[in-house]
N, C-alpha and C positions, 0 to 999 in steps of 0.2 A: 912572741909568735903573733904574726899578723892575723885576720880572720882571712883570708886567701891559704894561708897557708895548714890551719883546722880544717879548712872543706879539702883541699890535697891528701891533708893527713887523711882524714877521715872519709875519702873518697867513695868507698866502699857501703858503706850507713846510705849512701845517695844514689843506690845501682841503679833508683828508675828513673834518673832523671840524664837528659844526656849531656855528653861531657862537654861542652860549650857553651849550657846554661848551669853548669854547676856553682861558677861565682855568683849567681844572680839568686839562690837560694834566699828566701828570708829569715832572717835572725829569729822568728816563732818555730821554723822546721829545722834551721841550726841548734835551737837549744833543745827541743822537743827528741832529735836525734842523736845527739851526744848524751843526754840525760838519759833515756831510753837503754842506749844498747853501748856506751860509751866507758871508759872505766873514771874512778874515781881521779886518777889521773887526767883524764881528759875535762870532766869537768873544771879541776882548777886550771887549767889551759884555757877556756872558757871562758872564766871567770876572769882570771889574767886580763885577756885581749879585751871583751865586751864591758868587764867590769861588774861587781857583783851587782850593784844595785839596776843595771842596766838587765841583767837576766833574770832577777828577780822580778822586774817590770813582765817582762815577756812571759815570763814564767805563769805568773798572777793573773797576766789580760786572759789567759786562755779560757774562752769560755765554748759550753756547749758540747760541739762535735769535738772539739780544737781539744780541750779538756780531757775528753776519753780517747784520746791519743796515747795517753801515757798511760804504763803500768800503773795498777793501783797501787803500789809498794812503791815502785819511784814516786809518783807524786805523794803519795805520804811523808817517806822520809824526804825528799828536796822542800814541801815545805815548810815540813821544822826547820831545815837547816836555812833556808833561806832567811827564815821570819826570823830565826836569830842572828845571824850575821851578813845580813844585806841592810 
């Protein structure tokens, strides 16, 4: 599965952005979004196309604002799972 065809799938996760700029979304709000509100399914779709250690990266730089983006309980469990198999 290409990353064009994760933001198609997952079109919905991106209602506020409009549909012309949906491919142009960055790989920080692709993973931030599937990780969030995505199933464990999608992640490994995710994982698949970008590559674990590629989301792992994005996952990691979030710092700050970007950070408290995510659920406390997903970023908890994503990064054990990451720090162990990325």
């Amino acid at each position: 599965m290409s990353r064009r065809e994760i933001i198609e799938k997952h079109k919905n996760l991106f209602w506020y952005t409009p549909d012309n700029q949906k491919q142009n979304v960055s790989d920080a709000l692709l993973v931030e979004r599937i990780l969030n509100d995505g199933s464990l399914e999608d992640f490994h779709e995710l994982v698949d196309t970008l590559g674990a250690k590629h989301v792992a990266e994005v996952f990691f730089s979030a710092k700050g604002r970007q950070k408290e983006n995510y659920y406390p309980e997903i970023y908890n469990f994503f990064s054990l799972v990451l720090r162990k198999y990325a």
